[in-house]
C-alpha positions as CSV (number, residue, x, y, z in Angstrom):
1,X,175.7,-28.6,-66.9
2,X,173.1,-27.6,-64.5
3,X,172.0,-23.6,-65.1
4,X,171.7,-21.3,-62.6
5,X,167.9,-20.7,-60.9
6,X,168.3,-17.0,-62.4
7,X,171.2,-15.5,-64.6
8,X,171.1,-11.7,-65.4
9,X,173.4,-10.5,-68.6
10,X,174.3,-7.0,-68.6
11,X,171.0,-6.0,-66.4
12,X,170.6,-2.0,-66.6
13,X,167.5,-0.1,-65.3
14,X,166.8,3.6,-64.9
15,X,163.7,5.5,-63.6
16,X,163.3,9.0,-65.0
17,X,166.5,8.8,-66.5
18,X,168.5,8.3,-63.4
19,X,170.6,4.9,-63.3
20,X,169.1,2.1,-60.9
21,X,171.1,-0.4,-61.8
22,X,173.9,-0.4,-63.9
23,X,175.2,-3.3,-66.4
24,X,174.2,-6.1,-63.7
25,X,175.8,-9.7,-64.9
26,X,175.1,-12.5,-61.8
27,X,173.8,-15.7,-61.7
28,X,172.3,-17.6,-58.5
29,X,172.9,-20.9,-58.0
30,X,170.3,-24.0,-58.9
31,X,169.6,-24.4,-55.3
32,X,169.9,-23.0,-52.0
33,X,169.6,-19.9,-50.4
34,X,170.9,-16.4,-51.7
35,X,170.5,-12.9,-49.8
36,X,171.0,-9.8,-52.1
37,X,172.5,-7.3,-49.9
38,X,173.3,-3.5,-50.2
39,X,172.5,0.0,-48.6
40,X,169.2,2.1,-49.3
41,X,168.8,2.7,-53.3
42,X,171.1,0.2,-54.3
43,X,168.6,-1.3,-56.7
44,X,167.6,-4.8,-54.6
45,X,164.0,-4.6,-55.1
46,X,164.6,-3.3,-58.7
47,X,166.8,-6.4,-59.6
48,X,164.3,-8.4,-58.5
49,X,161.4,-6.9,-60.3
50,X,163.4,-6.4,-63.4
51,X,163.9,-9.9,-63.6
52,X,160.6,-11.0,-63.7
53,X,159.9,-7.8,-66.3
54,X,157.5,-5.8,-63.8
55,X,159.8,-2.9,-64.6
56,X,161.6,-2.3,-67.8
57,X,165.1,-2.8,-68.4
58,X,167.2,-0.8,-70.5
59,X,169.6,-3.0,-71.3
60,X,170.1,-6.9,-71.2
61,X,167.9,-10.2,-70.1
62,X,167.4,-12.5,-67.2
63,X,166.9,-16.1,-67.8
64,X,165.1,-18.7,-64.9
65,X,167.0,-22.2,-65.4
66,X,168.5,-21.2,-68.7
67,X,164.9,-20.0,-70.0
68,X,163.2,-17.0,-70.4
69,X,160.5,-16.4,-68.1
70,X,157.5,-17.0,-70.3
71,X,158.8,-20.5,-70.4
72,X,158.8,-21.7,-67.1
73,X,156.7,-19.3,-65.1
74,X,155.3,-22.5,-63.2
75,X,158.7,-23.3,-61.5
76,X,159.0,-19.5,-60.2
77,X,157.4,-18.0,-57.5
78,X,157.8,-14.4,-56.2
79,X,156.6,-12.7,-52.6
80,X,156.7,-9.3,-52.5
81,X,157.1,-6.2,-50.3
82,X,154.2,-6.8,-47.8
83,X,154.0,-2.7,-48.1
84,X,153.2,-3.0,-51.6
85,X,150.0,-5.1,-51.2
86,X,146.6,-3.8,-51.1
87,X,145.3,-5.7,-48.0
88,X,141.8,-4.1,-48.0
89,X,141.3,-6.4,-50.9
90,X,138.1,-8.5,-49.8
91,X,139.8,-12.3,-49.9
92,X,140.0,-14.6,-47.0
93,X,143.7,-16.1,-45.9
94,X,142.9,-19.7,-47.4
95,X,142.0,-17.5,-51.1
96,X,144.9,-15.9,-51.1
97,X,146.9,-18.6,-50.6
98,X,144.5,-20.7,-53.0
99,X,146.2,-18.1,-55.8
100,X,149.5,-19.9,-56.0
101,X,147.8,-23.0,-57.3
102,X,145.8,-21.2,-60.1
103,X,148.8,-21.2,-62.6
104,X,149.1,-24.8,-62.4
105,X,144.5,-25.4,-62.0
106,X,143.8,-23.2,-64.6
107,X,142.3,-19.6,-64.6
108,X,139.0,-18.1,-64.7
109,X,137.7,-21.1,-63.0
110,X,137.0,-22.7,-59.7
111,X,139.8,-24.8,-57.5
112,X,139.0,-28.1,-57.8
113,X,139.1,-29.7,-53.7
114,X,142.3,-31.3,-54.1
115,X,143.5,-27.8,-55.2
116,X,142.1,-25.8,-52.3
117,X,143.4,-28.8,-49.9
118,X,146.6,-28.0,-51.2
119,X,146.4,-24.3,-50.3
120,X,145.5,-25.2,-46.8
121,X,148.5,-27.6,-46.3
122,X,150.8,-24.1,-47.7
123,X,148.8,-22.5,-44.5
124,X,149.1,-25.1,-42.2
125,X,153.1,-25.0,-43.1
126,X,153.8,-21.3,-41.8
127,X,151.3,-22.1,-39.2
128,X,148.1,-20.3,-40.4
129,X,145.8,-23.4,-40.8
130,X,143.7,-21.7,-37.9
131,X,143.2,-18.2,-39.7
132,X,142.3,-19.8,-43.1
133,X,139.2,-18.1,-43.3
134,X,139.8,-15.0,-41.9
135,X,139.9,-11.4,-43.7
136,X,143.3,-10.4,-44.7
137,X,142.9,-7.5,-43.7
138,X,142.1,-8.4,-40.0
139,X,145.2,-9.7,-39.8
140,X,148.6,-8.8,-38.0
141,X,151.9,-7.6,-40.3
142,X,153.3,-10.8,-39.1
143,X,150.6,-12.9,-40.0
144,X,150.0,-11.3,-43.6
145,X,153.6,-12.3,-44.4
146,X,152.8,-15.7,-43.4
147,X,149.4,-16.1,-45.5
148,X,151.7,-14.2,-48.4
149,X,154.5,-16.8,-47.8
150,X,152.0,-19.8,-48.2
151,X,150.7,-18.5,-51.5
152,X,154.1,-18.8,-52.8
153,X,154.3,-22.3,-51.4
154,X,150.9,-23.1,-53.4
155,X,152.6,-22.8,-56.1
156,X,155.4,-25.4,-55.7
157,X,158.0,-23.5,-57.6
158,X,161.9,-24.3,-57.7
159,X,163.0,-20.7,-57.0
160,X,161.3,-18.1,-55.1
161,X,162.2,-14.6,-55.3
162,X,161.2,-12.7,-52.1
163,X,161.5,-8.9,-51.4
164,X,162.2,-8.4,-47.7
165,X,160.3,-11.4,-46.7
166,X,161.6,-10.5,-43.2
167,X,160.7,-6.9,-43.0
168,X,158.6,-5.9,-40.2
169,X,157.4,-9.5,-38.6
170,X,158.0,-10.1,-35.7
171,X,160.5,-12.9,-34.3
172,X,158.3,-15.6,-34.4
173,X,157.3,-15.4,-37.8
174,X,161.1,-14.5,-38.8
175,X,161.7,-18.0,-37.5
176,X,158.8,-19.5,-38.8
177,X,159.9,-18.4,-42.5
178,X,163.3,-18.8,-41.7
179,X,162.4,-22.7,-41.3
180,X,160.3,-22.7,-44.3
181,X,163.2,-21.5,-46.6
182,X,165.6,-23.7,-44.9
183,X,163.3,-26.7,-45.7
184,X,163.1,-25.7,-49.5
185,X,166.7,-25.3,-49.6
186,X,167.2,-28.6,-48.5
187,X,165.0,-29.8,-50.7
188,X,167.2,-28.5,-53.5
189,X,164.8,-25.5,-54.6
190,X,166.5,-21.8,-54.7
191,X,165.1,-19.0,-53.2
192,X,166.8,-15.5,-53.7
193,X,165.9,-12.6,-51.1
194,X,166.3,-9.1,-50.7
195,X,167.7,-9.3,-47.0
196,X,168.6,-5.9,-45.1
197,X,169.7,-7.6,-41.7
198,X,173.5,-8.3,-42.0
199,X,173.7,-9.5,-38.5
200,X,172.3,-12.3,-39.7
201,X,172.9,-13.2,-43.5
202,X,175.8,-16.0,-42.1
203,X,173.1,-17.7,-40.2
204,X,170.7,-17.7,-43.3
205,X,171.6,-18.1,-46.3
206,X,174.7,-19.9,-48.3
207,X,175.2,-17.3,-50.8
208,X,175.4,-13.9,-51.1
209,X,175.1,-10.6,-53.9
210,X,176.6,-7.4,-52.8
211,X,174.8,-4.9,-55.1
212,X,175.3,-0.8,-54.9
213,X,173.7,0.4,-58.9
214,X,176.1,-2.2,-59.7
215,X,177.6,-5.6,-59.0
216,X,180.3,-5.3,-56.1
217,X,180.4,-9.5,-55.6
218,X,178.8,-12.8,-55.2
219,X,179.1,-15.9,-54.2
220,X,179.7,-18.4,-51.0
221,X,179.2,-16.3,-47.7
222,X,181.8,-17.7,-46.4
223,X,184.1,-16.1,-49.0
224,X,182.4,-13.2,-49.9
225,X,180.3,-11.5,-47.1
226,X,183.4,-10.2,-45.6
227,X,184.1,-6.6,-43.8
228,X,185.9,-5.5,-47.1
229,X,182.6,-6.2,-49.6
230,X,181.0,-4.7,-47.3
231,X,183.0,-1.6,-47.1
232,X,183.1,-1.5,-50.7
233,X,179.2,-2.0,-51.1
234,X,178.2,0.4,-49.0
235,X,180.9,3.1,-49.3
236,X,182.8,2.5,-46.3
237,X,180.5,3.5,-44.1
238,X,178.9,0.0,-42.4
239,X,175.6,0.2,-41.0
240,X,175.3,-0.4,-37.1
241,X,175.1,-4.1,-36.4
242,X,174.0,-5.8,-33.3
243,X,176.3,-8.0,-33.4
244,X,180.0,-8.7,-35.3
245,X,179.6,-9.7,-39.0
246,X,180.3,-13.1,-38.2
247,X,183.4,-14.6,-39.8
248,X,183.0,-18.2,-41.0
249,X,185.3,-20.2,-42.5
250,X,185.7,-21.2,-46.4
251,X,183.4,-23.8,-47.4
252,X,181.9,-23.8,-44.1
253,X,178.1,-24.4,-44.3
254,X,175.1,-23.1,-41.8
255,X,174.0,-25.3,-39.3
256,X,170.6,-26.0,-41.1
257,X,172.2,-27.3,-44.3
258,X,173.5,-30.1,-42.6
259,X,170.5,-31.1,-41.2
């Protein structure tokens, strides 16, 4: 039986005593590419920080591939919100990106070339080969979340877990990343990602988590990222759209995992 790239069991979280997340049990698939979806303060970013234990649960566990954490922290990477990232810190584009392969190198030592080579291809893939030694701090939002994006390719990880990895880029670099995370998906790697643009979770991603403090449902989009979930996720009042949510048909698959 193959396990699923993350599985949460009874997943609760609560910051000065007020309830995040309540009683959380879903499990992404071993491959592809999940949005987690859901209004303001439903707990998205929390989910995926309490998974990877940078915030304390209350109650239950999260497993990567049937394992915890501690034992396979090579095969998972994680971006997160580019807001929460200090980008005064005095490191080029190419040593930033050079941090995804320290896990696998070894700390507290220098990359060996083939090591820092690797880094540059990760830049070269989200098309920052040309800024690898530029300041991070010189450079746009956009191009941040690129060098950010890369790091997390350094590492070579079967499942990524990205916070927003969309939020505030601008439609270049969406669909630069969008064809980074298509090409892991069809590679058979998972990434899971906090996504708030429902316009276009269809186009994206295969699968989907509707999440409001607790579980409201999961699974294909095609079955599950329908007006009613929605409703229900985010109390029946939908946020604007600029488009329809699009409807697509059961077992129906996006254009790119065909490809």
């Amino acid at each position: 039986m193959i396990e699923p790239a993350l599985e949460l069991r009874n997943l609760s979280v609560a910051y000065r005593e007020a309830a995040v997340l309540r009683r959380v049990s879903w499990a992404a698939p071993a491959s592809g590419l999940t949005a987690i979806v859901g209004p303001n303060g439903a707990g998205k970013s929390t989910l995926l920080k309490a998974s990877l234990g940078l915030v304390p649960r209350l109650t239950g566990e999260a497993l990567f591939f049937g394992q915890p954490l501690s034992a396979v922290r090579r095969r998972v990477g994680y971006l997160p919100q580019r807001a929460s990232v200090d980008w005064e810190f005095p490191a080029t584009a190419l040593q930033v990106a050079a941090m995804g392969r320290y896990p696998r190198a070894g700390w507290f030592r220098p990359l060996p070339r083939a090591e820092l080579e690797r880094a540059r291809a990760a830049l070269a893939e989200v098309g920052m080969a040309d800024f690898a030694e530029r300041q991070i701090g010189q450079l746009s939002g956009g191009q941040q979340q690129r060098v950010f994006l890369a790091r997390a390719l350094a590492l070579e990880a079967d499942l990524y877990l990205m916070d927003e990895p969309f939020a505030g880029v601008d439609a270049a670099t969406e669909r630069a990343i969008v064809e980074v995370l298509h090409r892991l998906a069809r590679e058979g790697r998972a990434v899971v990602a906090v996504h708030h643009d429902l316009a276009t979770v269809a186009e994206y991603f295969t699968e989907v988590c509707l999440l409001n403090g607790e579980l409201v449902a999961a699974g294909p989009v095609a079955t599950t990222f329908t007006p009613e979930n929605l409703a229900r996720a985010y109390g029946g009042r939908l946020p604007m759209l600029d488009r329809p949510v699009p409807r697509t048909e059961p077992g129906a698959e996006p254009a790119w995992a065909a490809a």
